[in-house]
N, C-alpha and C positions, 0 to 999 in steps of 0.2 A: 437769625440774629434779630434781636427786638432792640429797635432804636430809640429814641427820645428825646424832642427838643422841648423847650419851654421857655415861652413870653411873657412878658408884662408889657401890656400896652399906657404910653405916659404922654398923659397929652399936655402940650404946651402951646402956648400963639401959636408960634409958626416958627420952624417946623416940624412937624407928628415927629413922634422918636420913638420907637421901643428898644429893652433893653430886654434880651435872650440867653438864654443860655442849651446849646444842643451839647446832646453824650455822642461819644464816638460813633457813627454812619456816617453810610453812605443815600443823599437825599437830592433829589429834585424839588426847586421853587420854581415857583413862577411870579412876575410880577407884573401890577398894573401902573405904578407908578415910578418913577426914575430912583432909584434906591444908593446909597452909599452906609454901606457895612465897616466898621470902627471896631476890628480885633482889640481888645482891651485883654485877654490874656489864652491861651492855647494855642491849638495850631490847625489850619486847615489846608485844603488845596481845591482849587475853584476852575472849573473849565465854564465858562463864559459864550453864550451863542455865537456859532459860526467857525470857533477856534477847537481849533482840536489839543493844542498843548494845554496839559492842567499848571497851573500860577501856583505856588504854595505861599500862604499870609502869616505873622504873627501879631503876636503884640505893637500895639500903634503903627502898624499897617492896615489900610483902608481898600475895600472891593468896591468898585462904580460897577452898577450894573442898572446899562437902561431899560425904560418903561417896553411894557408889554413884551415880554421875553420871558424865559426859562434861564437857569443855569443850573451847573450840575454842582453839588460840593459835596468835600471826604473830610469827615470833621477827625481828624490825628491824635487830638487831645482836647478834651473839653475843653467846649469854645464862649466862653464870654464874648459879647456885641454888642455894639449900640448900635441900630439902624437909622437913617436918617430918610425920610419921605419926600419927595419935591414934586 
């Protein structure tokens, strides 16, 4: 299965934002900075370091996931996002 995400990085003052778009997989991130993900349209499901149950998100549902971590996500339906940096 060949997957695919794709970013634009938009920088403004403060704070960093990108706006993404991944095709349906399944993908590991990791992050260095405290991150809050902004579903703006599809569907995923997000299991989060430490927790074993996967969260399913939509449209104007937000993912907090903190600095220096890993989480796992199952993108359901192309997934439009904002990212937010902190």
């Amino acid at each position: 299965m060949h997957s695919m995400s794709v970013a634009h990085h938009l920088n403004f003052y403060l704070p960093r934002r990108l706006l993404g778009v991944i095709f349906p997989a399944s993908l590991t991130f990791s992050t260095q900075a405290a991150e809050q993900i902004d579903v703006t349209a599809g569907r995923c499901r997000v299991r989060n370091p430490g927790e074993e149950q996967w969260r399913e998100y939509g449209p104007g549902e937000s993912i907090a996931v903190p600095a220096n971590t890993s989480f796992d996500i199952e993108v359901i339906e192309t997934l439009d996002y904002v990212c937010h940096y902190f």
